[in-house]
Each structure stands twice: as C-alpha cells, then as structure tokens.
N, C-alpha and C positions, 0 to 999 in steps of 0.2 A: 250269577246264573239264575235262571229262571226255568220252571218246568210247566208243559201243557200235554194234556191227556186231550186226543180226539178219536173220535167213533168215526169207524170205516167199516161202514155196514158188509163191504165184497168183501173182506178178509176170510179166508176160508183156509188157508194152505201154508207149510212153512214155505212154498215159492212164491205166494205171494207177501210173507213177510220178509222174503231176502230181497224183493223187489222195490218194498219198502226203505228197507234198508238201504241199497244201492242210493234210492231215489235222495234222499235228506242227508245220510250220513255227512255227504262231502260237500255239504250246505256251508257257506262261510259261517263261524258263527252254532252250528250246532255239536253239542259235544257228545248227545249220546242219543239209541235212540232204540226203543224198547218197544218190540211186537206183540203183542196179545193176542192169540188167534183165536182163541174161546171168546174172549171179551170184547175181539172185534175192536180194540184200542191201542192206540200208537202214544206211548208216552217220549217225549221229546223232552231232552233237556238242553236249554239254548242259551248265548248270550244276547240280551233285549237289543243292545246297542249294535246289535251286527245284522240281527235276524226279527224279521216282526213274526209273529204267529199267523198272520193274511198270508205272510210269502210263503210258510210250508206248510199252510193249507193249497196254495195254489200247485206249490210242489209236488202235494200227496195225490191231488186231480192230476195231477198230469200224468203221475204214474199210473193210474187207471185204477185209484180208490180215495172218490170225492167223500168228504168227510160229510157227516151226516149231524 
C-alpha cells in the first residue's frame, strides 16, 4: 500500500467531501480515503499496481475538485 496527500483548493463543505468520497472510494485499487476540509487535502491510500496517482488525480477533476 501506498499513500498520496493532494490539495483541492474547492474543498469547502462535508458535501463536498462525501463527493469526494463517492468519487475514489470505489476506485479499483484504492482502500481508504480521507477528506480534510480545513486543509483542503485528500489523503488516499492505494495499491501502486492497481491504481496510479495520475488516475485519481483525474478522478478527483472530474468530481469537480482539480487538484492543485
């Protein structure tokens, strides 16, 4: 397991971190995955061989909070 912190500067609300949530959780490949609404930070914990860090940064854009 591997883990990645990234900055998602619209983070503002716990609705947008259940949307968060929704958005990676069910990611192949990622096992946990932690919202920081003060810090504006999404810590992910993932397996490398299932999941790159590009793909749920593309994930976390799409949800409608591009990583910064």
């Amino acid at each position: 397991m591997a883990t990645t912190i990234l900055t998602a500067p619209n983070i503002k609300c716990d609705g947008c971190a259940q949307t968060i949530t929704k958005a990676l959780a069910p990611l192949p490949g990622v096992e946990k995955v932690q919202v920081h609404i003060e810090r504006k930070r999404v810590t992910v914990t993932y397996e490398p061989g299932m999941i790159s860090v590009a793909s749920i940064k593309v994930k976390l854009a799409e949800a409608g909070f591009p990583p910064g």
